[in-house]
PDB file with SEQRES, HELIX, SHEET and CRYST1 records, atoms N, CA, C and O in Angstrom:
SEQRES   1 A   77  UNK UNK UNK UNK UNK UNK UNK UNK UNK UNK UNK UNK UNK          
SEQRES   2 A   77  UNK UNK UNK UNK UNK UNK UNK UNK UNK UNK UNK UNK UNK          
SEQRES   3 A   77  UNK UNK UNK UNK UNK UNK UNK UNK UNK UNK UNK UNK UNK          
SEQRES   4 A   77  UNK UNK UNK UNK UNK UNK UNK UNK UNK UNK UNK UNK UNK          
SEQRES   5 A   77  UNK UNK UNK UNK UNK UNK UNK UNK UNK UNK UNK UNK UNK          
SEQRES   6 A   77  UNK UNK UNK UNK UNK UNK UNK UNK UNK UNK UNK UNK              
HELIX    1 AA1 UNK A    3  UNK A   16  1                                  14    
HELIX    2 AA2 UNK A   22  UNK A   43  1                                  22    
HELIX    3 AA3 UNK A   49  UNK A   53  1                                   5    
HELIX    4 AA4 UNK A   57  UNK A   71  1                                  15    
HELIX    5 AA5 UNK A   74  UNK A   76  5                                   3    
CRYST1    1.000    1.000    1.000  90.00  90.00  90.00 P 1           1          
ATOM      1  N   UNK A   1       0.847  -1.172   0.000  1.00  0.00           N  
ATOM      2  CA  UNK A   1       0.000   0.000   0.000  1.00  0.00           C  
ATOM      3  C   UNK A   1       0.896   1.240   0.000  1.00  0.00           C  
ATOM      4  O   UNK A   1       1.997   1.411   0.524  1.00  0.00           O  
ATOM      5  N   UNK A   2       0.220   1.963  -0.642  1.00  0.00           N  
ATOM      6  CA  UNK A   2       1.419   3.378  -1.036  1.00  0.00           C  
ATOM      7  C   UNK A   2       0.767   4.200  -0.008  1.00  0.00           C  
ATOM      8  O   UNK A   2      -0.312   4.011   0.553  1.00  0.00           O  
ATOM      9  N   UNK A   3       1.682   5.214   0.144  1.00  0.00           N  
ATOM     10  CA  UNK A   3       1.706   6.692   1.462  1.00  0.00           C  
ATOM     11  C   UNK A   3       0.197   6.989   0.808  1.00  0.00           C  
ATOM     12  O   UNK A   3      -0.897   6.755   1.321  1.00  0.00           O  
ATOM     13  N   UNK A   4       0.395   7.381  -0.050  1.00  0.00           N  
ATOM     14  CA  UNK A   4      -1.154   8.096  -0.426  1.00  0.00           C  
ATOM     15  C   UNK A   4      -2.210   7.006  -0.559  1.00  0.00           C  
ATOM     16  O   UNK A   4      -3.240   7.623  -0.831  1.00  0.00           O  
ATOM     17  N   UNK A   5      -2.450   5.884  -0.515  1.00  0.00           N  
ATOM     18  CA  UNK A   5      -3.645   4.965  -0.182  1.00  0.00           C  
ATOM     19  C   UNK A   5      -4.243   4.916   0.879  1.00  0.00           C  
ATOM     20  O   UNK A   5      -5.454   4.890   1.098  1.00  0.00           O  
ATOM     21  N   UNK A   6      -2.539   4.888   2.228  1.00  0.00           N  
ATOM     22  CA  UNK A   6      -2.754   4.940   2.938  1.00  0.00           C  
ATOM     23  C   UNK A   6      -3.677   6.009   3.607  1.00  0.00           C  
ATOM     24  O   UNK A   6      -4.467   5.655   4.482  1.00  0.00           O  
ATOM     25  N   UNK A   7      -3.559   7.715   3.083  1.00  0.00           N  
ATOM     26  CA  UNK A   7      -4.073   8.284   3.664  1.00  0.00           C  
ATOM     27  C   UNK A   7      -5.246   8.256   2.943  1.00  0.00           C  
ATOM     28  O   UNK A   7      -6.149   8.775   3.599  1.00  0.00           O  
ATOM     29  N   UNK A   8      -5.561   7.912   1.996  1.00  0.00           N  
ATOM     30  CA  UNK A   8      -7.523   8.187   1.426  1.00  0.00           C  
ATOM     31  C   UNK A   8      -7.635   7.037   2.387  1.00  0.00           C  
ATOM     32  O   UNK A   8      -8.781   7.270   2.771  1.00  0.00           O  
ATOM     33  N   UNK A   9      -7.293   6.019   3.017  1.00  0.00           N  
ATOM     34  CA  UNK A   9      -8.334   5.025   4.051  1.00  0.00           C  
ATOM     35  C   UNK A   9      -7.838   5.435   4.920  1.00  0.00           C  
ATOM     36  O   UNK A   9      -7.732   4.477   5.685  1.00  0.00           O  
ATOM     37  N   UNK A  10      -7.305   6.517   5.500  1.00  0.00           N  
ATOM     38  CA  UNK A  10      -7.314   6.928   6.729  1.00  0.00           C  
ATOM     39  C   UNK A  10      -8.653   8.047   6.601  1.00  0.00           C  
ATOM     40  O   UNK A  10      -9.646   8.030   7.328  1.00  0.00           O  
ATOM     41  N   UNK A  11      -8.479   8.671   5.873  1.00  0.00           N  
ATOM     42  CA  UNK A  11      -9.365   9.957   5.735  1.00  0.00           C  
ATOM     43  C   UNK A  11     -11.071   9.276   5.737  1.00  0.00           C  
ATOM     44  O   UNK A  11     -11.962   9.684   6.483  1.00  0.00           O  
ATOM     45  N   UNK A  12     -11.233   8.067   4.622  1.00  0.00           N  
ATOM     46  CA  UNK A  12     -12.125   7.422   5.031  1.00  0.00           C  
ATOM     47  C   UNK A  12     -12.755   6.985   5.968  1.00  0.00           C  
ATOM     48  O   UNK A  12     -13.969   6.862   6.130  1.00  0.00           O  
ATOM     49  N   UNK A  13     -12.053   6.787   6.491  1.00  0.00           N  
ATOM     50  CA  UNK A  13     -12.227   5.931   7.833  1.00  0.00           C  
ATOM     51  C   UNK A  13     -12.620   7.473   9.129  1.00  0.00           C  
ATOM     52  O   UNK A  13     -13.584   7.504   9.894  1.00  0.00           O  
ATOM     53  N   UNK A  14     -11.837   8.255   9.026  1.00  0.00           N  
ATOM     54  CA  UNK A  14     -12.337   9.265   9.918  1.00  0.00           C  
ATOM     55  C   UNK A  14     -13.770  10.025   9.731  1.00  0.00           C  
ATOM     56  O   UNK A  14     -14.468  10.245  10.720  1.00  0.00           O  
ATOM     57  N   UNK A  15     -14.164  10.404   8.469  1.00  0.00           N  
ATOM     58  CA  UNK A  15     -15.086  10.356   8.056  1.00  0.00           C  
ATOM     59  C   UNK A  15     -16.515   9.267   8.360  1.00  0.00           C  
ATOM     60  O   UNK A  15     -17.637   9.461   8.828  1.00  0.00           O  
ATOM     61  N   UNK A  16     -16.005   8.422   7.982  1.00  0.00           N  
ATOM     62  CA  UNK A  16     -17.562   7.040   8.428  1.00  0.00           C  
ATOM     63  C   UNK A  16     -17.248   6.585   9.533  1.00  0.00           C  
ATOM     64  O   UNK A  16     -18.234   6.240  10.183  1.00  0.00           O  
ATOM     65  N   UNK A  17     -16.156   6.414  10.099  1.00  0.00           N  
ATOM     66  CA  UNK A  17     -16.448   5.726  11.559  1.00  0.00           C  
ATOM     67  C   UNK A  17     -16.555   6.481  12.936  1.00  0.00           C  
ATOM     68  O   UNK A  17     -17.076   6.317  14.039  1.00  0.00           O  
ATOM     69  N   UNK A  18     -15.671   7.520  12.181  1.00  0.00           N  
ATOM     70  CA  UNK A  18     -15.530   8.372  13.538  1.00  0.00           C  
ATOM     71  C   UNK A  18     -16.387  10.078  13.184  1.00  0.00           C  
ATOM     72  O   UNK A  18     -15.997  11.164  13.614  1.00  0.00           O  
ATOM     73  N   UNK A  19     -17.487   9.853  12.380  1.00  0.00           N  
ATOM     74  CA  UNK A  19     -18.467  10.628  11.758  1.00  0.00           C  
ATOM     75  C   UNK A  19     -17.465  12.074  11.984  1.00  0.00           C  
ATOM     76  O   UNK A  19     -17.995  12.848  12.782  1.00  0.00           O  
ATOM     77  N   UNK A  20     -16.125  12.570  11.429  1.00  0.00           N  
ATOM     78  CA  UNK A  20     -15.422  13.852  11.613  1.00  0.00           C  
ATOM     79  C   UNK A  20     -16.244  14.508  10.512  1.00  0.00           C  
ATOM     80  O   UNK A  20     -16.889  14.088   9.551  1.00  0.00           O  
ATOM     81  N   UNK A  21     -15.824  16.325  11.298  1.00  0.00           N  
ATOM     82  CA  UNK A  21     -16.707  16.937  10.231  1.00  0.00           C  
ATOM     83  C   UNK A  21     -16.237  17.353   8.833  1.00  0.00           C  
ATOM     84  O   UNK A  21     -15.011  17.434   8.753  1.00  0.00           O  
ATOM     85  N   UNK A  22     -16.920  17.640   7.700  1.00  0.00           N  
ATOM     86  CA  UNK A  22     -15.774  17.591   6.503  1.00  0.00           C  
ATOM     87  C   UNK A  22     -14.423  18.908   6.574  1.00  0.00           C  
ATOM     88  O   UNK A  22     -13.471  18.930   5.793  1.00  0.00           O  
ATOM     89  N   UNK A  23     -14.600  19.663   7.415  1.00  0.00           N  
ATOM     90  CA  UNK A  23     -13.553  20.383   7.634  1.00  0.00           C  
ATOM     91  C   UNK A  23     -12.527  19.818   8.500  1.00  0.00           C  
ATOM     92  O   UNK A  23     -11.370  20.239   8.484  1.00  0.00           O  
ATOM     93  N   UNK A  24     -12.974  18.759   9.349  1.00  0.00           N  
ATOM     94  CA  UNK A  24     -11.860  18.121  10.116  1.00  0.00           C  
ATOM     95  C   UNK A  24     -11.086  17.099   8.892  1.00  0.00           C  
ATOM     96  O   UNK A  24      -9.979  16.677   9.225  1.00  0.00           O  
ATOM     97  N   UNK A  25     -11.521  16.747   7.726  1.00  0.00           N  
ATOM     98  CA  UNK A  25     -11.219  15.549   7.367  1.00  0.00           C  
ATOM     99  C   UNK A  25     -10.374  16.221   6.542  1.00  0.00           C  
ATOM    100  O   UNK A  25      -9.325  15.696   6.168  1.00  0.00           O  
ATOM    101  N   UNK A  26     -10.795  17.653   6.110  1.00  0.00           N  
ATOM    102  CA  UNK A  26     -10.045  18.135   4.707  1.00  0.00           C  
ATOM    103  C   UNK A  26      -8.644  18.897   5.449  1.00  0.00           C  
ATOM    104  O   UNK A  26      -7.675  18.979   4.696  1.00  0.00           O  
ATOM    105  N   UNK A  27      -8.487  19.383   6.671  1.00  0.00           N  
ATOM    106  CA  UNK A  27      -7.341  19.634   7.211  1.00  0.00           C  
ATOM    107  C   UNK A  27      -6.604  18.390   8.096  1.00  0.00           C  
ATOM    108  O   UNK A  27      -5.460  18.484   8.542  1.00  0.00           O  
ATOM    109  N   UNK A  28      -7.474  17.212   8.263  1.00  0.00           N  
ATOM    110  CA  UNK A  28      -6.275  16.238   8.251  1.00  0.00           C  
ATOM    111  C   UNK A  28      -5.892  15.893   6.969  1.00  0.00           C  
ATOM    112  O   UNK A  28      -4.810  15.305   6.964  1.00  0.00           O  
ATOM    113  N   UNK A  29      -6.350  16.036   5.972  1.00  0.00           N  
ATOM    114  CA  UNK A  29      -5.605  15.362   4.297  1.00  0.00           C  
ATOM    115  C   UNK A  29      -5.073  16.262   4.005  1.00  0.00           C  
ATOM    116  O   UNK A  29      -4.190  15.961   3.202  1.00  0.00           O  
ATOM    117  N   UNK A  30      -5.112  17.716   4.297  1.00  0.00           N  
ATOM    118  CA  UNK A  30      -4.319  18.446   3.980  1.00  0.00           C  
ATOM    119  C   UNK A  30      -2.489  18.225   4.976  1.00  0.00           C  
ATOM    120  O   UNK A  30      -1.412  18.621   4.531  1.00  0.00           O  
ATOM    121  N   UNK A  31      -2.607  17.830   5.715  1.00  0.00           N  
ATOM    122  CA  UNK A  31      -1.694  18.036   7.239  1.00  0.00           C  
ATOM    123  C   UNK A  31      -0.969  16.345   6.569  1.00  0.00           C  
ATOM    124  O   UNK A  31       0.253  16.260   6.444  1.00  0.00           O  
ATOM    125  N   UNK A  32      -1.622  15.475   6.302  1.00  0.00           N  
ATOM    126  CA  UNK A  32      -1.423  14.306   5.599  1.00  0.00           C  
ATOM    127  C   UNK A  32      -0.390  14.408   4.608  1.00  0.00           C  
ATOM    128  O   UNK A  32       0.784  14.045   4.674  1.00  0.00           O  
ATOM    129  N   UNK A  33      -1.206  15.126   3.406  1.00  0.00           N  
ATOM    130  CA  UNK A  33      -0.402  15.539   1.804  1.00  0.00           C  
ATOM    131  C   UNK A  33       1.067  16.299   2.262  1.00  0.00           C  
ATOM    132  O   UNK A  33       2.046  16.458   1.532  1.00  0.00           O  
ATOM    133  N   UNK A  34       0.942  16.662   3.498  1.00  0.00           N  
ATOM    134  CA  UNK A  34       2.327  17.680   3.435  1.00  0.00           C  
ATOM    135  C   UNK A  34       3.240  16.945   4.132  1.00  0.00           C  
ATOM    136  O   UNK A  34       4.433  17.210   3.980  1.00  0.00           O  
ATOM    137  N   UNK A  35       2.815  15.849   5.054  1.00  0.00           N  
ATOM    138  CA  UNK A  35       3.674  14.576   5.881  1.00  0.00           C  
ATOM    139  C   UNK A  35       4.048  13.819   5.080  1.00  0.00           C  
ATOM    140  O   UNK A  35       5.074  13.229   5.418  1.00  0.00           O  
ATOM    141  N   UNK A  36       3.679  13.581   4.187  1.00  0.00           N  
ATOM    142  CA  UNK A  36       3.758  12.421   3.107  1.00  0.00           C  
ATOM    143  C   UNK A  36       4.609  13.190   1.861  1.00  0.00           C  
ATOM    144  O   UNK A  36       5.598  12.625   1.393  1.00  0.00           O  
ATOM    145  N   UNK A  37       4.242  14.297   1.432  1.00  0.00           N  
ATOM    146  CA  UNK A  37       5.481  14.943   0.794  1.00  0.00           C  
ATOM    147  C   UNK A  37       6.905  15.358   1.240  1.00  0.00           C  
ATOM    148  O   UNK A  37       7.896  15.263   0.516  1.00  0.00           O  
ATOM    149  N   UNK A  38       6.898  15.869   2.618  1.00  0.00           N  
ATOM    150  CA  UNK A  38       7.820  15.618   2.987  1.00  0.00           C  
ATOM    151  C   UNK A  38       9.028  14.566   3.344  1.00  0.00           C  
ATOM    152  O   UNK A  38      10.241  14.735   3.475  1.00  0.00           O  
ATOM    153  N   UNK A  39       8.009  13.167   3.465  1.00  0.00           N  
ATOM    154  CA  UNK A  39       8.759  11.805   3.825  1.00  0.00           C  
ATOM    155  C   UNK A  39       9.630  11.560   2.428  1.00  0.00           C  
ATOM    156  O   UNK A  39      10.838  11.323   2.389  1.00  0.00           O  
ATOM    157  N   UNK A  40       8.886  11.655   1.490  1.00  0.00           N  
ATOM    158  CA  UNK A  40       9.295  11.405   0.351  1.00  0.00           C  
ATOM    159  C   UNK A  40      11.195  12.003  -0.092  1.00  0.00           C  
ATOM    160  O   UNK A  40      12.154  11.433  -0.611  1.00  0.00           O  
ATOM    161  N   UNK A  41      11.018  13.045   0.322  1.00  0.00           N  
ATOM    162  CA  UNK A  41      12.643  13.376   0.388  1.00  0.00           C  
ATOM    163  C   UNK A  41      13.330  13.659   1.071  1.00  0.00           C  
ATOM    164  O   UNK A  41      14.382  14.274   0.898  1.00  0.00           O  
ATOM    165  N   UNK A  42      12.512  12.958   2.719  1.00  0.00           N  
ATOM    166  CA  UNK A  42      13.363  12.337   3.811  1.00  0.00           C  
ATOM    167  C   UNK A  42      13.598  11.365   3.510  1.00  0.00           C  
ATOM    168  O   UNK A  42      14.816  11.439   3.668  1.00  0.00           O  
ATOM    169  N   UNK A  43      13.471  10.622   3.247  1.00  0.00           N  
ATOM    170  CA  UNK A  43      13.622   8.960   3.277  1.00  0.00           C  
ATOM    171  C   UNK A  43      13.787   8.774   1.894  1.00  0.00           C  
ATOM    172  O   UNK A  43      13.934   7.571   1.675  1.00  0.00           O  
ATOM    173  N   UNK A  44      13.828   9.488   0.802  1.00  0.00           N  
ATOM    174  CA  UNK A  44      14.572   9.136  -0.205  1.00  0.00           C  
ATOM    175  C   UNK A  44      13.830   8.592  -1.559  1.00  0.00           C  
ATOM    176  O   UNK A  44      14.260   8.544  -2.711  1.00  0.00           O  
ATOM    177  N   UNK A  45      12.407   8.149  -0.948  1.00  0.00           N  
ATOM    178  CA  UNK A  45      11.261   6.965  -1.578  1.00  0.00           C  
ATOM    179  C   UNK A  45       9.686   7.831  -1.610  1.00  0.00           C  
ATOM    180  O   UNK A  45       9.469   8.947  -1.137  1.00  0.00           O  
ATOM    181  N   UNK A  46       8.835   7.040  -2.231  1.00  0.00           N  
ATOM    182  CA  UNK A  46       7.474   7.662  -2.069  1.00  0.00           C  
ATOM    183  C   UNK A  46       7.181   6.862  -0.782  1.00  0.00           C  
ATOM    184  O   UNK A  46       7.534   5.709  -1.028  1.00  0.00           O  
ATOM    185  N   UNK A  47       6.821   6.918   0.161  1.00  0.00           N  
ATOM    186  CA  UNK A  47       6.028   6.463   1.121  1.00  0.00           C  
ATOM    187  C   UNK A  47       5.211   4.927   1.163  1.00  0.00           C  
ATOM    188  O   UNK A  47       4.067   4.814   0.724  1.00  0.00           O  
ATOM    189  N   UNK A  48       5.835   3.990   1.645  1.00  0.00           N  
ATOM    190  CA  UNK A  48       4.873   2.791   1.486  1.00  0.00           C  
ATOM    191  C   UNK A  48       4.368   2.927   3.108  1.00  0.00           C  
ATOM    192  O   UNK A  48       4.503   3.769   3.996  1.00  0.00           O  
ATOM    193  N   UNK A  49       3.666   1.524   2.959  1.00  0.00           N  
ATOM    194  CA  UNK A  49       3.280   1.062   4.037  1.00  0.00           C  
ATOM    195  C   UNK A  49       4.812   0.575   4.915  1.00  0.00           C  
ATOM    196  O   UNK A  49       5.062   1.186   5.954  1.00  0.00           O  
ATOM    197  N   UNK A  50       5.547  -0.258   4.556  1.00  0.00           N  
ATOM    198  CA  UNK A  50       6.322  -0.536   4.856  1.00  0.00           C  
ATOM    199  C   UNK A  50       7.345   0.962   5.966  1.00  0.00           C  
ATOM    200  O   UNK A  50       7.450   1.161   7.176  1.00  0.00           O  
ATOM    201  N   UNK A  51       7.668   1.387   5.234  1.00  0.00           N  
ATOM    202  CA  UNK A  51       8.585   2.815   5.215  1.00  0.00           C  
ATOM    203  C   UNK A  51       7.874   3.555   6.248  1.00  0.00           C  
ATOM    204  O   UNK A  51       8.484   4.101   7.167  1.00  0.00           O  
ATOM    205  N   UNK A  52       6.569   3.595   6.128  1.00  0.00           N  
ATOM    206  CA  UNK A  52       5.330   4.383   7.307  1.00  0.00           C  
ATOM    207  C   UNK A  52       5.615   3.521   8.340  1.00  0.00           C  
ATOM    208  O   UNK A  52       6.159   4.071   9.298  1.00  0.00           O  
ATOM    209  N   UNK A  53       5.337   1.859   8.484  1.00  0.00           N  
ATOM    210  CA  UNK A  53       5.541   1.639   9.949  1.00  0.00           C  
ATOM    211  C   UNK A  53       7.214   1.589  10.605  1.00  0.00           C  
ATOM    212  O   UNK A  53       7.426   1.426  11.807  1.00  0.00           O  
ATOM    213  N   UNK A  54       8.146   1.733   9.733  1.00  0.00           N  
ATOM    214  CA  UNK A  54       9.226   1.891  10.357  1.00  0.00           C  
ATOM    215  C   UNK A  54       9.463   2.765  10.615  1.00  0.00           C  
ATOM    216  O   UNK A  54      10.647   2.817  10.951  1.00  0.00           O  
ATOM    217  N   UNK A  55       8.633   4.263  10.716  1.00  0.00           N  
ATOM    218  CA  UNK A  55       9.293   5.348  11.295  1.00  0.00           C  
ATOM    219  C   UNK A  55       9.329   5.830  12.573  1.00  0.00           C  
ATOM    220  O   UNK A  55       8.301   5.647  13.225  1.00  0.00           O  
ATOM    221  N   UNK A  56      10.273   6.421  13.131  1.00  0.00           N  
ATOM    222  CA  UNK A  56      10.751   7.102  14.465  1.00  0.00           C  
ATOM    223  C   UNK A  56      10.553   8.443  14.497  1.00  0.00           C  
ATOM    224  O   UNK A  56      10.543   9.247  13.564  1.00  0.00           O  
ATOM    225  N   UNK A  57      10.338   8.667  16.086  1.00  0.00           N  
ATOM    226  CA  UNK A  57      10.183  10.030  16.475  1.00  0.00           C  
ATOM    227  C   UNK A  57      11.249  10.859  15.489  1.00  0.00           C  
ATOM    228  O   UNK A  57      10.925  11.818  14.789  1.00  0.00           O  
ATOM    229  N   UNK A  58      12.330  10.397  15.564  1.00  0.00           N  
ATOM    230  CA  UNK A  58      13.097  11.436  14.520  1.00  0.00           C  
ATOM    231  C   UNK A  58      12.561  11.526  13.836  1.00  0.00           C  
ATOM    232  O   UNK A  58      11.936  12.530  14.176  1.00  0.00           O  
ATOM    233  N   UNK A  59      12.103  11.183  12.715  1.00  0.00           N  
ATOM    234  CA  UNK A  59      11.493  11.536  11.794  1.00  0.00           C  
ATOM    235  C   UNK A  59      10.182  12.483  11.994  1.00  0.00           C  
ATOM    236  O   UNK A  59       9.799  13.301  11.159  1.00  0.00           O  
ATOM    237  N   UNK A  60       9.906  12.369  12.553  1.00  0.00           N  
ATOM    238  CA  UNK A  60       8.418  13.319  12.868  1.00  0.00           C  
ATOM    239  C   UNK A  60       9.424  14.330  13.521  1.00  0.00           C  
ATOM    240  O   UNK A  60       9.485  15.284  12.744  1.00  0.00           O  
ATOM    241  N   UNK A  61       9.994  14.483  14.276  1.00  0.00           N  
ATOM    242  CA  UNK A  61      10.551  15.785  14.681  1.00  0.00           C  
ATOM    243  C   UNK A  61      10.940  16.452  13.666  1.00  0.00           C  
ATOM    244  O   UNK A  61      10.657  17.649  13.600  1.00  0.00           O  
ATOM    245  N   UNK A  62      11.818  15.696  12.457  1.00  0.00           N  
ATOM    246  CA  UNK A  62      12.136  17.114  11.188  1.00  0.00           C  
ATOM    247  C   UNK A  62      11.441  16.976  10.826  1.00  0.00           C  
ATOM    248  O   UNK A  62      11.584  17.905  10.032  1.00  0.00           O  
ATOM    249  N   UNK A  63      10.034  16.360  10.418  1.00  0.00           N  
ATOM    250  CA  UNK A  63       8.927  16.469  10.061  1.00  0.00           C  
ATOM    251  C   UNK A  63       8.593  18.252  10.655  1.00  0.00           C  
ATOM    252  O   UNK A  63       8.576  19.291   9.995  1.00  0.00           O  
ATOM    253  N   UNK A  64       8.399  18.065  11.883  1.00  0.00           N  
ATOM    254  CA  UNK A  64       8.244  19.520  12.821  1.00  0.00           C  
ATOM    255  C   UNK A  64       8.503  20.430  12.538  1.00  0.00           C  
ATOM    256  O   UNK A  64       7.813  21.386  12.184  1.00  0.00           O  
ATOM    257  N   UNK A  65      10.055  20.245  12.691  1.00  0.00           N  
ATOM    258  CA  UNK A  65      10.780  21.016  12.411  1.00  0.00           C  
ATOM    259  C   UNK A  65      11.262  22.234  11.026  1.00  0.00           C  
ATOM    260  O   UNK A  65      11.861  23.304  10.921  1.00  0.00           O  
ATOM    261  N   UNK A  66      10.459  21.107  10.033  1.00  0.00           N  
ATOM    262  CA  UNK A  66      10.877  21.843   8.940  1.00  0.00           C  
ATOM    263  C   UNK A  66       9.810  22.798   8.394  1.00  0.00           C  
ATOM    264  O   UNK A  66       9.891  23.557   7.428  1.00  0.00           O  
ATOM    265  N   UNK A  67       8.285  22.479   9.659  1.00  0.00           N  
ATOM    266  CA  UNK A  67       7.046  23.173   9.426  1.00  0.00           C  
ATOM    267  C   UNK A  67       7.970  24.385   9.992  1.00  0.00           C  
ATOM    268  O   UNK A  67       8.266  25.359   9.300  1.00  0.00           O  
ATOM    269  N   UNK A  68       8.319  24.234  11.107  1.00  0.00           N  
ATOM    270  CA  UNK A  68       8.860  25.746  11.503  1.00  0.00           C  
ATOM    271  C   UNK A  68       9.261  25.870  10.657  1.00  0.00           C  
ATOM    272  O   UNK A  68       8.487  25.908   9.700  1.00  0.00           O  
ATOM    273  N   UNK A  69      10.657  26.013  10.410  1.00  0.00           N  
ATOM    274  CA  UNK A  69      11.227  26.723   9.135  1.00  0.00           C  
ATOM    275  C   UNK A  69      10.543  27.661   8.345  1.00  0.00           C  
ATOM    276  O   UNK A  69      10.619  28.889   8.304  1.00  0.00           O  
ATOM    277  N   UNK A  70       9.665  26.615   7.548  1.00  0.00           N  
ATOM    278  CA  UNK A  70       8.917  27.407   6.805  1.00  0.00           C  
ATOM    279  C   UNK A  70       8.006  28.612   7.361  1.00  0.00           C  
ATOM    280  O   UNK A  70       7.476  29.526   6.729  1.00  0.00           O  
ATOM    281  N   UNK A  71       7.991  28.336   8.713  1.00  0.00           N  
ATOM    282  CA  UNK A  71       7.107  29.378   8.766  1.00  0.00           C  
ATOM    283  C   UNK A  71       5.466  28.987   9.639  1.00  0.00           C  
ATOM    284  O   UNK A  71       4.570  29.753   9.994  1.00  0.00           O  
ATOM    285  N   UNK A  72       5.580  27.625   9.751  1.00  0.00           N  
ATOM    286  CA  UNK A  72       4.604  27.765  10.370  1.00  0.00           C  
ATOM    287  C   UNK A  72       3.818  27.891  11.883  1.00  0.00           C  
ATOM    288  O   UNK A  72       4.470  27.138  12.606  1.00  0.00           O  
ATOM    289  N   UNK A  73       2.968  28.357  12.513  1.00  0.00           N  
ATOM    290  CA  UNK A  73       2.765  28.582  13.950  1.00  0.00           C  
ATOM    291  C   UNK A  73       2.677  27.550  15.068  1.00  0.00           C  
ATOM    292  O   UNK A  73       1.965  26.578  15.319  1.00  0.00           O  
ATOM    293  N   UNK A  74       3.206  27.872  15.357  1.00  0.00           N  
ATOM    294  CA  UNK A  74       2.502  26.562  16.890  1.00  0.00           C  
ATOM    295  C   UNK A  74       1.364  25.227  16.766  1.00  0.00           C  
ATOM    296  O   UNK A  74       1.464  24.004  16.873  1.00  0.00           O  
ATOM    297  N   UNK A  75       0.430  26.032  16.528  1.00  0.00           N  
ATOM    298  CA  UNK A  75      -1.177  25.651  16.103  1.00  0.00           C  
ATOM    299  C   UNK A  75      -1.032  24.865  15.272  1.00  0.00           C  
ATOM    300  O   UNK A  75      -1.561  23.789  15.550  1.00  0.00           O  
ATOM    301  N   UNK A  76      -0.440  24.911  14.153  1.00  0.00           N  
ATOM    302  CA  UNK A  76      -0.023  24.158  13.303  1.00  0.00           C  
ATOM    303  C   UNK A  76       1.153  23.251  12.586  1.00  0.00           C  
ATOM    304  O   UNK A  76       1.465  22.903  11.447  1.00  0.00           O  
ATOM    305  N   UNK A  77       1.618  23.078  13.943  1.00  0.00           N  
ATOM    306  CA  UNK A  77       2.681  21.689  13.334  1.00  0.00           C  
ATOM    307  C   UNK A  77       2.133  21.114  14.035  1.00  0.00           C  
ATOM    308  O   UNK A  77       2.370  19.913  14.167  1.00  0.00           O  
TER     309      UNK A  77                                                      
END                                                                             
C-alpha cells in the first residue's frame, strides 16, 4: 500500500467511523499531503506502508521542524 492509499483510508475511515466533520477531514488530508510529501525526500522513496511503519520520532521531529522553518505557527505543526 502506497503513502497516499494509505491516507484516502485513513481519511475514510475518519469520516464514516468516527463521523469527523468535513472540515476536520479536509485539514487532516491536507496536514497528511504535506507529511507524506515531505517523507518522500526524507527517506529518499514515495512512502509505502512498509517505510510508514518503520518510522521514528526522529522523523516526525524534522517532520516539525521543517514546518517551523517554513514558517509555520505553533497551532499548526
Amino acid at each position: 500500500m502506497t503513502g497516499a492509499e494509505a491516507r484516502a483510508r485513513f481519511l475514510d475511515w475518519l469520516a464514516r467511523e468516527k463521523r469527523a466533520s468535513a472540515n476536520t477531514v479536509e485539514a487532516y488530508g491536507r496536514d497528511l499531503r504535506d507529511f507524506l510529501l515531505f517523507l518522500s525526500g526524507h527517506i529518499g522513496e514515495e512512502p509505502n506502508a512498509a517505510s510508514l511503519a518503520g518510522l521514528r520520532a526522529a522523523d516526525l521531529r524534522a517532520f516539525l521542524a521543517r514546518r517551523a522553518a517554513d514558517g509555520a505557527g505553533v497551532a499548526t505543526r
